[in-house]
C-alpha positions as CSV (number, residue, x, y, z in Angstrom):
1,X,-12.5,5.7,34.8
2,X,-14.9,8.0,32.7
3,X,-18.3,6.7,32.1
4,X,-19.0,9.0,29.3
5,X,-22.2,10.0,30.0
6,X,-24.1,13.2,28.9
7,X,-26.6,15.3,30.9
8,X,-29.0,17.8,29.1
9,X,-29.8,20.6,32.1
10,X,-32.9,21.7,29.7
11,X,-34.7,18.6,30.7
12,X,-37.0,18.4,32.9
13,X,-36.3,15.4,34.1
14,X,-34.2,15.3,37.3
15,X,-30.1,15.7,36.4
16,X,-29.9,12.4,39.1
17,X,-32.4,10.5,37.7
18,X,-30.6,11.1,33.9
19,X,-27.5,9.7,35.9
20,X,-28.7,6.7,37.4
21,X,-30.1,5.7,34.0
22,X,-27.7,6.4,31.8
23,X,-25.6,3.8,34.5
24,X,-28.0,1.3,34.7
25,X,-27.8,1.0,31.4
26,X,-24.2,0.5,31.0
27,X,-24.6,-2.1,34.0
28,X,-27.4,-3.9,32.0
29,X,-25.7,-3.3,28.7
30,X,-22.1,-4.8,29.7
31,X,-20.3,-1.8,28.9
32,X,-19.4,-1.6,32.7
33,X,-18.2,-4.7,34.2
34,X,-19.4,-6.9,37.3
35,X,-16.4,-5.1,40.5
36,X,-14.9,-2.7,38.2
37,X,-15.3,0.5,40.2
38,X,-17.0,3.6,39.4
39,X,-15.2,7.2,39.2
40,X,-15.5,9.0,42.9
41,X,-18.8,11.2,43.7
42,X,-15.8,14.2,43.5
43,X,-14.7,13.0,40.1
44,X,-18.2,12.7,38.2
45,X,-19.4,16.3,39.6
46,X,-16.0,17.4,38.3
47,X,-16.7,15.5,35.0
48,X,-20.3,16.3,34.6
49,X,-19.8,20.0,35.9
50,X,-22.8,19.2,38.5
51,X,-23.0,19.3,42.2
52,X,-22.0,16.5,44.1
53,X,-25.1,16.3,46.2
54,X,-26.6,15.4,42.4
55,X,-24.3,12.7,42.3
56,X,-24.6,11.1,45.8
57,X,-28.4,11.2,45.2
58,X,-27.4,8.8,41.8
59,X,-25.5,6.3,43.5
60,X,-27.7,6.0,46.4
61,X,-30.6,4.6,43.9
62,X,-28.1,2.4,42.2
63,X,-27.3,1.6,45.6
64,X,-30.6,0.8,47.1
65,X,-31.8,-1.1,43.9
66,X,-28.5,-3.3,44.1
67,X,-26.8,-2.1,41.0
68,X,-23.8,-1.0,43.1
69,X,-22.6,-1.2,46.8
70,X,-20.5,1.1,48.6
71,X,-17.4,-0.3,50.1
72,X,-16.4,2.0,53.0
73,X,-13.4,4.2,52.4
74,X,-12.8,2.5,48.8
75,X,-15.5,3.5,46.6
76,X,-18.4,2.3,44.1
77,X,-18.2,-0.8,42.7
78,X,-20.6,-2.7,40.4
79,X,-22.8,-5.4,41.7
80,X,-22.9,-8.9,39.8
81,X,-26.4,-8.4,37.8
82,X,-28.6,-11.4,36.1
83,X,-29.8,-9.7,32.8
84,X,-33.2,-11.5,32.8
85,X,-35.1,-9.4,29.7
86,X,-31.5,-10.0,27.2
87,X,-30.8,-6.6,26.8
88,X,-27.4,-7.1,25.2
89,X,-29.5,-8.5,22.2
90,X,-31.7,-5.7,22.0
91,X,-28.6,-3.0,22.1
92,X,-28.7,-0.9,18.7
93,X,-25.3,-1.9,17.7
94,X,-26.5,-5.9,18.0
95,X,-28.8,-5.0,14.9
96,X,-26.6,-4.4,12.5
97,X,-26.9,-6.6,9.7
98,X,-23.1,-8.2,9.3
99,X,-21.5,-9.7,6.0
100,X,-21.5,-13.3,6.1
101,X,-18.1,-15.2,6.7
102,X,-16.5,-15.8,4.1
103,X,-16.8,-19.5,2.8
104,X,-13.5,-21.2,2.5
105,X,-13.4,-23.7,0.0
106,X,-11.1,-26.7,-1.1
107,X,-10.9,-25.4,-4.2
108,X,-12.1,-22.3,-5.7
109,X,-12.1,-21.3,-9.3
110,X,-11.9,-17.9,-8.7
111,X,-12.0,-15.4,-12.4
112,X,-9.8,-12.7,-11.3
113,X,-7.6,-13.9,-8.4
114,X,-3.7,-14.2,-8.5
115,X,-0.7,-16.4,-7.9
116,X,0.4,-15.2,-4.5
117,X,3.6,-16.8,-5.5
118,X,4.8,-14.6,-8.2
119,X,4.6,-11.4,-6.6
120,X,7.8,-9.8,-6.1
121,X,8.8,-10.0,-2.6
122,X,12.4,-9.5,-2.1
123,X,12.0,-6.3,-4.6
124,X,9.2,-5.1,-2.6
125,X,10.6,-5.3,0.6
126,X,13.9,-3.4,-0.8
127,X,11.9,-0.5,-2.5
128,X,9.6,0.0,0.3
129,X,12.5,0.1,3.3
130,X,13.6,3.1,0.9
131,X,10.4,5.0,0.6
132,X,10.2,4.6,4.5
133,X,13.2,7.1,4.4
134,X,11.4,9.6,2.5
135,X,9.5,12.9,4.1
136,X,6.9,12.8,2.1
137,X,5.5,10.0,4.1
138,X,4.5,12.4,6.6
139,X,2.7,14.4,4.7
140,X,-1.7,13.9,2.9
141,X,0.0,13.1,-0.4
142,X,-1.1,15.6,-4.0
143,X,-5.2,15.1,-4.1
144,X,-4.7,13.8,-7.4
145,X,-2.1,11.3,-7.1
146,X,1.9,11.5,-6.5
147,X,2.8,13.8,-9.3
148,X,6.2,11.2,-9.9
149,X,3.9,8.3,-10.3
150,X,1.7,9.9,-12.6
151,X,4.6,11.0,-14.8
152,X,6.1,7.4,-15.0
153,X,2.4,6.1,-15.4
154,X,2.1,8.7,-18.5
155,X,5.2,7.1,-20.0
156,X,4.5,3.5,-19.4
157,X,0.7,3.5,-20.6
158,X,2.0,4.9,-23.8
159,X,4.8,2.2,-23.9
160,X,2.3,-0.7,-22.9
161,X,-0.8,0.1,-23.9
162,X,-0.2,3.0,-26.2
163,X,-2.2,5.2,-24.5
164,X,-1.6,9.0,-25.1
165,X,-1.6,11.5,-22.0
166,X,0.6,13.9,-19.8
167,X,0.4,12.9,-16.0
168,X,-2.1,16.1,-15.2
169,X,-4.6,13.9,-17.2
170,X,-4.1,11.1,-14.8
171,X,-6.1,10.6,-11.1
172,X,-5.0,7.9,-9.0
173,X,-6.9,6.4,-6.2
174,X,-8.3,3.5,-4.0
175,X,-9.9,0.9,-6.4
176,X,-11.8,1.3,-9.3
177,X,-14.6,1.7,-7.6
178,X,-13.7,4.6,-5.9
179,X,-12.5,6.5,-8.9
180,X,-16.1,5.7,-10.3
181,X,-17.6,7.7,-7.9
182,X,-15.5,10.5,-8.5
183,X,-16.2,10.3,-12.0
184,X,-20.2,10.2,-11.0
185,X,-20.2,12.8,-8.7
186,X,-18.1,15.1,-11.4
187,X,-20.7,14.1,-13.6
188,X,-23.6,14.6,-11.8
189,X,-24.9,11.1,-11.5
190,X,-28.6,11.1,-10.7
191,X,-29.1,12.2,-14.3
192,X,-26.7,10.6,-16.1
193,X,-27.7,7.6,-18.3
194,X,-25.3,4.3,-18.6
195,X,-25.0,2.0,-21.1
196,X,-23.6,-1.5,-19.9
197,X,-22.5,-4.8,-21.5
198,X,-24.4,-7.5,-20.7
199,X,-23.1,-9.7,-19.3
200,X,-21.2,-7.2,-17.2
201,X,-18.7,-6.9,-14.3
202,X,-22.0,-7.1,-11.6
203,X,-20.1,-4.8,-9.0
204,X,-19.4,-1.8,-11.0
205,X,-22.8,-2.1,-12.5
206,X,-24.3,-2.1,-8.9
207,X,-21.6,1.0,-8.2
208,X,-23.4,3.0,-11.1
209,X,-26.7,1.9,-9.8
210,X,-26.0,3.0,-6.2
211,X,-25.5,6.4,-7.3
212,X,-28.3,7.1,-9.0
213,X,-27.3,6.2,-12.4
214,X,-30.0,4.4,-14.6
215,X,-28.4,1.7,-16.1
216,X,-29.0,0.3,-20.0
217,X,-28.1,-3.3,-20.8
218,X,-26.1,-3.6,-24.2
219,X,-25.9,-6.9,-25.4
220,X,-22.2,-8.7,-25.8
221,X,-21.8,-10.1,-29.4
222,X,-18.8,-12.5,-30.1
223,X,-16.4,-9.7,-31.1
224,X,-17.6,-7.5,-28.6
225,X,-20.5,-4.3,-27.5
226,X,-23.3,-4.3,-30.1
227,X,-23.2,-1.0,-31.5
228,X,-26.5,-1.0,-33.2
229,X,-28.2,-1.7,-30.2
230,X,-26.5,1.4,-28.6
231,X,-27.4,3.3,-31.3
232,X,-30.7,3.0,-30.1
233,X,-30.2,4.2,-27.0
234,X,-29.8,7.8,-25.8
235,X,-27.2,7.8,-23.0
236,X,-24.7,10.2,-21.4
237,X,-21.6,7.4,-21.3
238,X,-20.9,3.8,-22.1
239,X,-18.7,1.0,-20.4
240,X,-16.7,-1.1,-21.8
241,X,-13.8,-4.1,-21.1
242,X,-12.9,-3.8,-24.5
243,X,-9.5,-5.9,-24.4
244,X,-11.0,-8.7,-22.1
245,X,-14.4,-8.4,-21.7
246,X,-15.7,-9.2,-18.2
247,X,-17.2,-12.0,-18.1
248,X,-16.8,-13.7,-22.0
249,X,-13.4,-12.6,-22.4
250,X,-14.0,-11.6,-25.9
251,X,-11.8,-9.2,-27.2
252,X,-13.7,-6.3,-29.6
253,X,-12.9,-5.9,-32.8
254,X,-10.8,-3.1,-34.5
255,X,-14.1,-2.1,-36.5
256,X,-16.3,-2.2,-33.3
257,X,-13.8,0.2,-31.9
258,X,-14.1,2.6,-34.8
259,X,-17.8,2.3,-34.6
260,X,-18.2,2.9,-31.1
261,X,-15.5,6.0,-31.1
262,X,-17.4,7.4,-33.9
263,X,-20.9,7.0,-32.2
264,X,-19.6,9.1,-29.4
265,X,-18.2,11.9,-31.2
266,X,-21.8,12.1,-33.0
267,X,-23.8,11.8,-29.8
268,X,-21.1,14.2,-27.5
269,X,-21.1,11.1,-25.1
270,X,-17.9,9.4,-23.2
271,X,-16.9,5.9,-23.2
272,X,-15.1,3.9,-20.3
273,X,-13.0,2.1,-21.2
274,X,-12.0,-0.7,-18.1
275,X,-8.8,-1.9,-18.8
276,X,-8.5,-3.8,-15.7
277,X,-5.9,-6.7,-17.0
278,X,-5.0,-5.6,-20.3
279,X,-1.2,-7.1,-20.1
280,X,-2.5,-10.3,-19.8
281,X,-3.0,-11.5,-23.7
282,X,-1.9,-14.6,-24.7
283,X,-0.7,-16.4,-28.1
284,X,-1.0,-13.2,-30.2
285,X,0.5,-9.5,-29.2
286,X,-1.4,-7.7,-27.2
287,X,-4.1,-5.1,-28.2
288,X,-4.2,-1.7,-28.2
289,X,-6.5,0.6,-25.6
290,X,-9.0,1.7,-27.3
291,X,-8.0,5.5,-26.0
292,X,-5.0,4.8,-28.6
293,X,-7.7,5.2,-30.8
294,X,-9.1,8.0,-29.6
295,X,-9.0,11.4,-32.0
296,X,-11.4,13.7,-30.2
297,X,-10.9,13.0,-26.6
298,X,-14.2,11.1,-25.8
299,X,-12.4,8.1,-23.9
300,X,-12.1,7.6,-20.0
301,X,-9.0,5.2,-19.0
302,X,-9.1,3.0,-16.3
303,X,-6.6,0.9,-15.4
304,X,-5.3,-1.3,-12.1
305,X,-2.7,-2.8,-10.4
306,X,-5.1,-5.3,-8.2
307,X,-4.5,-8.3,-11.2
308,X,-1.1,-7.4,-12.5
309,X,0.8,-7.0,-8.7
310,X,-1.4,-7.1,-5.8
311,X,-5.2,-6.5,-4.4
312,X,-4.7,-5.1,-1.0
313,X,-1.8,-2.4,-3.3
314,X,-5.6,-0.8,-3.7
315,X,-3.8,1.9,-6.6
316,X,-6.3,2.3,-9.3
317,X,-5.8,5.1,-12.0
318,X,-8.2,7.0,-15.0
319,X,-7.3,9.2,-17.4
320,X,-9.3,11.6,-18.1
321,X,-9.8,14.1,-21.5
322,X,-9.2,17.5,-21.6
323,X,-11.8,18.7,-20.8
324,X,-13.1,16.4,-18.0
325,X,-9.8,17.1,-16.0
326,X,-10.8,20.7,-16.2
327,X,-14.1,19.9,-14.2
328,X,-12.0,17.2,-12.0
329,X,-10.1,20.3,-10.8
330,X,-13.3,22.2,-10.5
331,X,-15.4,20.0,-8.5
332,X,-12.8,18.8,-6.1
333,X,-9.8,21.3,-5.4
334,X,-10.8,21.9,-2.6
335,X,-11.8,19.1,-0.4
336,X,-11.2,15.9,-1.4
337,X,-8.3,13.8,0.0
338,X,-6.0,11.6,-1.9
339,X,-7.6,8.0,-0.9
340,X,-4.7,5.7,-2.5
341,X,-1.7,4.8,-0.3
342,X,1.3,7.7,-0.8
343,X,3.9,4.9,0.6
344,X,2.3,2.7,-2.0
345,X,2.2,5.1,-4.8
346,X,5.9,6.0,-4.5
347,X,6.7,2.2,-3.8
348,X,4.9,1.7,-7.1
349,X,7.0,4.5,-8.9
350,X,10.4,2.8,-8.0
351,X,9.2,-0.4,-8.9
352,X,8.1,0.8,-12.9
353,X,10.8,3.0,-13.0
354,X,13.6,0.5,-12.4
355,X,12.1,-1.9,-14.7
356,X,10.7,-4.3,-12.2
357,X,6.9,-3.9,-13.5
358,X,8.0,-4.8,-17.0
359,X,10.1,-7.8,-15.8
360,X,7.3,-8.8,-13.5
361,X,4.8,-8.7,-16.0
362,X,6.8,-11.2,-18.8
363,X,7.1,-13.4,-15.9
364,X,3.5,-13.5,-15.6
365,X,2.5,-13.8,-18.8
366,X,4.5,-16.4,-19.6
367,X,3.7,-18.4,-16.6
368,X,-0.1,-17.5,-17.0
369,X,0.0,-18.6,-20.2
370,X,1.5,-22.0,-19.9
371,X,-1.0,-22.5,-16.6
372,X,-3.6,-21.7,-18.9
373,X,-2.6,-24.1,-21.3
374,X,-2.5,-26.6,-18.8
375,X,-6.2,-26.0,-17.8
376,X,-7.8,-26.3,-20.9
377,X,-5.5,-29.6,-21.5
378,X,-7.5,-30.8,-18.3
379,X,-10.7,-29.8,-19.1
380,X,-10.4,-31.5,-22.3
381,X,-9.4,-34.6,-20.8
382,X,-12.0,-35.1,-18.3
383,X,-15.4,-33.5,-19.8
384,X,-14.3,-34.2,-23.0
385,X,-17.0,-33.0,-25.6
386,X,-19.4,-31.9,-22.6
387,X,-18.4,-28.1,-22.7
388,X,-17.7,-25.1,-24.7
389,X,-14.1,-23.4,-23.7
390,X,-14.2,-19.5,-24.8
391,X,-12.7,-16.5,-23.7
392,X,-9.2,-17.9,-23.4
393,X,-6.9,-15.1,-25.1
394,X,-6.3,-13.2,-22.4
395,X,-7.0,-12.6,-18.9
396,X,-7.2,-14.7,-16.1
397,X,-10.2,-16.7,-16.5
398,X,-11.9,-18.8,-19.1
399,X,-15.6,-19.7,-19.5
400,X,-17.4,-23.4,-20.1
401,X,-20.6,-23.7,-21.5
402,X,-22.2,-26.9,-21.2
403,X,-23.7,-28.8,-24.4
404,X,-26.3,-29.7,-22.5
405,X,-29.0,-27.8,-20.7
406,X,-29.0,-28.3,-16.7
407,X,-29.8,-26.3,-14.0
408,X,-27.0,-23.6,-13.2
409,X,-28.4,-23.2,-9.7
410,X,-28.3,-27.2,-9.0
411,X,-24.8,-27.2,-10.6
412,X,-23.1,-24.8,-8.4
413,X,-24.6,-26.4,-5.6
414,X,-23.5,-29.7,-6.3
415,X,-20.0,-28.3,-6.7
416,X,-20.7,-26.3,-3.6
417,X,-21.3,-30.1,-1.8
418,X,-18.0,-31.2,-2.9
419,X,-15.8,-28.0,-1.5
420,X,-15.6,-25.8,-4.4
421,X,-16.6,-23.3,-5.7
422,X,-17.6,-22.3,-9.4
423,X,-18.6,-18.8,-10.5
424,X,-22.0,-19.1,-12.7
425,X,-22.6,-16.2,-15.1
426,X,-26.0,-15.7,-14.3
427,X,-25.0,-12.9,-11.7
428,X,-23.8,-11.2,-14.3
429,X,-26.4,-10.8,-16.9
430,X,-29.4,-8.1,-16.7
431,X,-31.7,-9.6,-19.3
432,X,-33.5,-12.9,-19.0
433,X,-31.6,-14.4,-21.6
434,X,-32.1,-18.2,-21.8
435,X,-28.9,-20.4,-22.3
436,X,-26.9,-23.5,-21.1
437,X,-25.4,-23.2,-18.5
438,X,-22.1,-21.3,-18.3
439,X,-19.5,-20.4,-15.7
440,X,-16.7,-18.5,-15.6
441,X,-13.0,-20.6,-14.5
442,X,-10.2,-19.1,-12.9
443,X,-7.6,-20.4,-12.7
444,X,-4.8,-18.0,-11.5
445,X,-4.4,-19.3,-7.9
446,X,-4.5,-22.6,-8.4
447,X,-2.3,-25.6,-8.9
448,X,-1.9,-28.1,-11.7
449,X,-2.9,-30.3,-9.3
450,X,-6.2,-28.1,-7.6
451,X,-7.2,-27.7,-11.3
452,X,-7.3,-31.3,-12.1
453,X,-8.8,-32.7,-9.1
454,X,-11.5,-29.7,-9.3
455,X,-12.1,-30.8,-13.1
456,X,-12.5,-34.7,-12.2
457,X,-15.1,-33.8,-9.2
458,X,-17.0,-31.7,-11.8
459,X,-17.4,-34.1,-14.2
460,X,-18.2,-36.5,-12.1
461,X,-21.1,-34.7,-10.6
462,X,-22.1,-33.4,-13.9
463,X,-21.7,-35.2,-16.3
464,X,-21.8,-38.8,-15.0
């Protein structure tokens, strides 16, 4: 057994009495068990590189104040000890402050989640076996992504979304999120200035926050960002969920795009554009990126596979300008790991490659679609004339704003008392803007029969 204890010879402090308390403590602590036997006197002065008289002089005060005994020619063991002062909930580690559970719910109306059953399994299983043959496995993976993902990525975002790039302008990694950072750090984020839609996507706001960024709230109009509020601002980059905005689900308008291109060639500033489940557009074809748009280079694309495959994938992607990728390559040659799964990445490349994606994507279009259809059928028959249905062109969510004005707090709790669980859009607003109360409604995950049982309870607790 090694206790893992340290002893600092500089001290003045006795090298036996450092000993005895650094094992009392474990004793107290429960990191050494009541009759599990402590390492021989021989073995700790070996251990500790001390004498062994320092040792015997240790476990003789453990000894004597009943900590241990001494069982003759077997060893040390330790004593069954009453902790009377608690000191397990005193121990540093106890302090830290943990997530709360997650709440499990009857039914939850969830805006971005997926239906488990559509992904892909037998495919999956038959690509990855193969990748589990390959080499490369064994290996940190290129910083910037796996140079044949990013090549069939540059090919398939030109096909899909019509997005133009070559794969060195394209950095994969873990999550949005994650390539946010990058971008910060590369951009020096405790001075940069970010315009945001509000209502916006609260977690990548709080990302921009957390790294210093200051954070300006741009109002959402129905066709999208208002531009001539941002052209009173002075900023160093603007998001944007142009194709689906998060949370509204408006789409913005081909002369909003213009507008908001042109403002950032006159004021030399970048926009992001979040593209996060842009194959998703229903009744009509789907819409260009705005980086298809994009003349002088001023757009950042971000795209994912968490909505259109799988979360727990974790492969996120930008593509960056020019002239960004240039300081990408400056700022992190030379220490920065590749954080997205390679087994993934190259799973990923076989599956768009083959035709898969593509395949997989009509599938769940269609069948998101007719789902969505469905929902609003529901909504419409239960709450009638009570709500507003918007947003409902693409994605995966819609979003209900009630006629009349009620409590948004009081309403998710009353759903919250019946075992589900409703998204209000308060958390994502900045401003203090005054309205009736409106939620966002997935309805990915569920069944036709989750989504009408979760619409009667609603309008029974709200509207009756």
């Amino acid at each position: 057994m090694n206790l893992f204890i340290h002893v600092n010879k500089k001290l003045k402090k006795p090298m036996y009495v450092q000993i005895y308390e650094r094992i009392k403590e474990k004793i107290l602590y429960k990191e050494i068990s009541e009759g599990e036997k402590l390492p021989s006197i021989l073995e700790l002065a070996n251990e500790l590189k001390i004498s062994k008289n320092t040792v015997i002089q240790s476990y003789q005060q453990l000894v004597v104040e009943g900590y241990i005994s001494n069982k003759a020619k077997s060893g040390f063991y330790v004593n069954k000890v009453e902790n009377p002062f608690n000191y397990q909930s005193t121990r540093p580690l106890n302090n830290i402050i943990k997530e709360k559970p997650t709440e499990i719910f009857e039914i939850d109306f969830h805006p971005v989640k997926t239906d488990i059953q559509l992904f892909p399994t037998t495919v999956w299983k038959r690509i990855s076996n193969e990748i589990l043959e390959h080499p490369f496995l064994y290996d940190y993976g290129d910083k910037q992504g796996q140079e044949s993902l990013r090549k069939t990525l540059a090919l398939y975002l030109k096909k899909s979304r019509g997005v133009h790039c070559v794969p060195d302008q394209i950095v994969i990694g873990a999550g949005t999120q994650t390539l946010l950072q990058m971008l910060c750090l590369m951009l020096k984020s405790a001075a940069l200035k970010v315009a945001f839609e509000d209502p916006g996507y609260y977690a990548i706001r709080n990302t921009f926050s957390d790294l210093g960024c200051d954070i300006v709230p741009i109002p959402v109009e129905t066709d999208g960002l208002n531009i001539s509020e941002l052209r009173k601002t002075v900023v160093d980059l603007v998001f944007v969920t142009p194709s689906h905005q998060m949370p509204l689900g408006v789409v913005m308008s081909i002369q909003k795009r213009l507008d908001l291109l042109r403002w950032a060639v006159e004021t030399n500033s970048y926009i992001i554009e979040d593209d996060y489940d842009g194959e998703f557009r229903y009744h009509t074809n789907p819409v260009p990126s705005l980086q298809a748009l994009d003349q002088n280079n001023r757009v950042i694309y971000m795209g994912t596979f968490s909505k259109s495959l799988l979360p727990s994938i974790r492969v996120s992607y930008m593509v960056l300008p020019p002239d960004l990728i240039n300081l990408y390559y400056q700022t992190f040659s030379d220490y920065v790991e590749q954080t997205a799964s390679i087994f993934h990445q190259e799973s990923l490349n076989l599956f768009i490659k083959r035709g898969h994606f593509d395949y997989h994507i009509k599938k769940m279009r269609k069948h998101y679609e007719e789902k969505q259809d469905k929902f609003i059928n529901i909504i419409q028959k239960h709450m009638k004339n009570e709500v507003i249905i918007s947003g409902k062109n693409a994605g995966l969510h819609i979003v209900l704003t009630l006629k009349k004005f009620m409590d948004e707090t009081a309403l998710t709790e009353q759903a919250k008392s019946k075992q589900m669980k409703v998204y209000p859009i308060t958390k994502y607003r900045l401003s203090n803007v005054h309205t009736n109360p409106t939620f966002l409604f997935g309805y990915g995950a569920l069944t036709e029969e989750q989504m009408d049982e979760g619409i009667k309870r609603l309008t029974d607790l709200w509207f009756k």
